[in-house]
VEXMINU-292771 format. One line per 3 residues: number of its first residue (from 1); for each residue x negated, y negated, z negated of N, C-alpha, C, CB. Coordinates in pm, whole numbers, plus 32768, in hexadecimal, padded with zeros to 4 digits. Glycine has a CB too. Layout:
BEGIN
NUM> X:Y:Z:X:Y:Z:X:Y:Z:X:Y:Z  ...
//
This chain:
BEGIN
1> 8427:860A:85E8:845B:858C:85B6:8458:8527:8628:840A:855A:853B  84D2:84D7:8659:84D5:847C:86BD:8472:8410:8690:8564:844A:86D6  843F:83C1:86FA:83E8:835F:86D7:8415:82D9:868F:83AB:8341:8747
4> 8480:82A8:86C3:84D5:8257:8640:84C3:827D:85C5:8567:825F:8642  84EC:82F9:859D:84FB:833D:8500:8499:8326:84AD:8503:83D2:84F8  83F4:8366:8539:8389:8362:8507:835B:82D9:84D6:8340:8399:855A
7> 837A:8251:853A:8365:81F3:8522:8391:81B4:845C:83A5:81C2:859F  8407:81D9:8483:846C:81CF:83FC:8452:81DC:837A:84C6:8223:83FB  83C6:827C:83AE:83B2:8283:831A:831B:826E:82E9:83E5:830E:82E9
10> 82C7:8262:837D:824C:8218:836C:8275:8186:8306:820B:81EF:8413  82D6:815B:8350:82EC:80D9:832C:830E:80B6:8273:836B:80B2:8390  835E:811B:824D:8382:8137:81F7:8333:8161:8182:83C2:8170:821B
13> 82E2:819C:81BE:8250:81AA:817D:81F8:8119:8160:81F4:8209:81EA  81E5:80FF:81AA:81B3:8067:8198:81DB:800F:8135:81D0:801F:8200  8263:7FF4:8117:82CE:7FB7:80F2:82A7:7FEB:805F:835F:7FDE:8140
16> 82A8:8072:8040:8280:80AC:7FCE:8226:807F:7F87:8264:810F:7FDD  819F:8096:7FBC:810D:8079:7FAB:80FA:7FC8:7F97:80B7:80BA:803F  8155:7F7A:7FB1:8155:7EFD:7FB0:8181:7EEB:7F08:81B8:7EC0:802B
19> 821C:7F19:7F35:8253:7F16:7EA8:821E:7F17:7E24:8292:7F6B:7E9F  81C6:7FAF:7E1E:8170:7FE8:7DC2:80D7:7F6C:7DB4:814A:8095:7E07  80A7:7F4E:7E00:8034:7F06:7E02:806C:7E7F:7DDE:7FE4:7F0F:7E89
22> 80D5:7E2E:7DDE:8132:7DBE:7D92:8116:7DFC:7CFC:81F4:7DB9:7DC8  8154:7E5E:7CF5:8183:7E73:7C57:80EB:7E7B:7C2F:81F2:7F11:7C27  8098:7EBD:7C54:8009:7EEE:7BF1:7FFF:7E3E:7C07:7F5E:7F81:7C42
25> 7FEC:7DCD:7C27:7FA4:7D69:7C0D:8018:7D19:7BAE:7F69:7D22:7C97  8091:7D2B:7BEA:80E7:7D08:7B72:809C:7D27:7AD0:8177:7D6B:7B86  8093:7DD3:7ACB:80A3:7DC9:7A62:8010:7DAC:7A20:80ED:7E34:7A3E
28> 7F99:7DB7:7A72:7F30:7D50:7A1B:7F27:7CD8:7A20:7EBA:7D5D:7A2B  7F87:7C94:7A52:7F79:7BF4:7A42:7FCF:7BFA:79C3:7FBB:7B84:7ACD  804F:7C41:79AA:808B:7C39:791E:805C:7C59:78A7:80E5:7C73:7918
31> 8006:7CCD:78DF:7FAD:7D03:784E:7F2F:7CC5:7847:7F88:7DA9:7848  7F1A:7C63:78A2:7E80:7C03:78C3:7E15:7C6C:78AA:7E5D:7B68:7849  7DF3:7CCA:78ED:7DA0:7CE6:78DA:7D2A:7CC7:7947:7DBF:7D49:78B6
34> 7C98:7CC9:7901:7C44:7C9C:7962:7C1C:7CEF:79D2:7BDD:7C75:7929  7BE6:7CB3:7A60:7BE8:7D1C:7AC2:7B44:7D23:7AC3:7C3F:7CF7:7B5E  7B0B:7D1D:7A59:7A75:7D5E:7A72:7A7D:7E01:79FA:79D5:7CC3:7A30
37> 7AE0:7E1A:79F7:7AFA:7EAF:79D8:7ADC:7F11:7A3F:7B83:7EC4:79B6  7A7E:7F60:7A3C:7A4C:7FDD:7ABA:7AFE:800A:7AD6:79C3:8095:7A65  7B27:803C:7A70:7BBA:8079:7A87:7C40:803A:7ADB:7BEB:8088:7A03
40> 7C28:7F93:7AA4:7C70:7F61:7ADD:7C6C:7F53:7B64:7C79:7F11:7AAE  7BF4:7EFF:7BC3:7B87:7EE9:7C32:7BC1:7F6E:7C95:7AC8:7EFA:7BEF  7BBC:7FDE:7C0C:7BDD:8070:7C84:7C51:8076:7CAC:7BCE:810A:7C50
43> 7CB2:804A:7C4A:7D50:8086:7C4A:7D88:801A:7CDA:7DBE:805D:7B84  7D23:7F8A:7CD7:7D89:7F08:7D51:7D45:7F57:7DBD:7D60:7E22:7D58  7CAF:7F6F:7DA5:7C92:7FD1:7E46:7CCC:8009:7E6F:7C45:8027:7E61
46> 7CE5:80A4:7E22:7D35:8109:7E3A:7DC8:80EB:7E5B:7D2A:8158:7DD2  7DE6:8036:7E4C:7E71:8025:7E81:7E67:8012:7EF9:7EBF:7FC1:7E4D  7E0A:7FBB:7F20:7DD5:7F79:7F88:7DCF:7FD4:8010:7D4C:7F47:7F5C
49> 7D68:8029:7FBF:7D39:80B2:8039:7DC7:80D9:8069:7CDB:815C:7FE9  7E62:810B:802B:7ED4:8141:8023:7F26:80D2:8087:7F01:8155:7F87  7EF7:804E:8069:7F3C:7FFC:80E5:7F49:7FCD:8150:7F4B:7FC6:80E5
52> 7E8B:7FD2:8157:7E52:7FED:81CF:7E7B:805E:822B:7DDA:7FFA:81B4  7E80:80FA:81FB:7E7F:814E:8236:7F18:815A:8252:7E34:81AC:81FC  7FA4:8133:8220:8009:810D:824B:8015:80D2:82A3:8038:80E6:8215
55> 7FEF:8059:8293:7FBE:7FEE:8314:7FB5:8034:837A:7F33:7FA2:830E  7F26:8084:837A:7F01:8073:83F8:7F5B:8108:8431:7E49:8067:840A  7F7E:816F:8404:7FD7:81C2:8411:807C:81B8:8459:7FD3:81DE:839D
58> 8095:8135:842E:8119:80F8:844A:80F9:80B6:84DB:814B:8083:83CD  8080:8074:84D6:8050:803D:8555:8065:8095:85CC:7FC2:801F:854B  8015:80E9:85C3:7FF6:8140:8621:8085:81A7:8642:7F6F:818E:85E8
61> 80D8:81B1:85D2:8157:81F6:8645:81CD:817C:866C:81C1:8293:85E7  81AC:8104:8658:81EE:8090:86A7:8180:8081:8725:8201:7FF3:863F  8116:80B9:8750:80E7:8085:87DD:806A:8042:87C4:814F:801E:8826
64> 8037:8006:8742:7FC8:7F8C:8742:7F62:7FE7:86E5:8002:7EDA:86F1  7F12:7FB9:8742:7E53:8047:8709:7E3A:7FEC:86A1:7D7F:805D:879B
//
């Protein structure tokens, strides 16, 4: 895979993981639910951890550690 492409779809990935982590807070601010739920707490982490690791994935095949 050329390094552009790769870039493209690191990037793209990111873009994803953003998207998805919008909608999960979307949809507990609509359904108000409270965030001292163990389940809930896990589900924004487990977004979190997913955007981070995009992040820094996308980083690193544009050049920046």
């Amino acid at each position: 895979m050329a390094k552009q492409d790769l870039q493209k779809a690191k990037f793209q990935e990111h873009v994803k993981a953003v998207e998805e982590h919008k909608s999960l807070l979307e949809k507990l601010h609509l359904e108000k639910l409270h965030l001292d739920s163990n389940n809930n707490l896990d589900e924004i982490n487990n977004s979190i951890e997913r955007l981070t690791l995009t992040l820094e994935e996308y980083l690193k095949v544009i050049g920046i550690p």
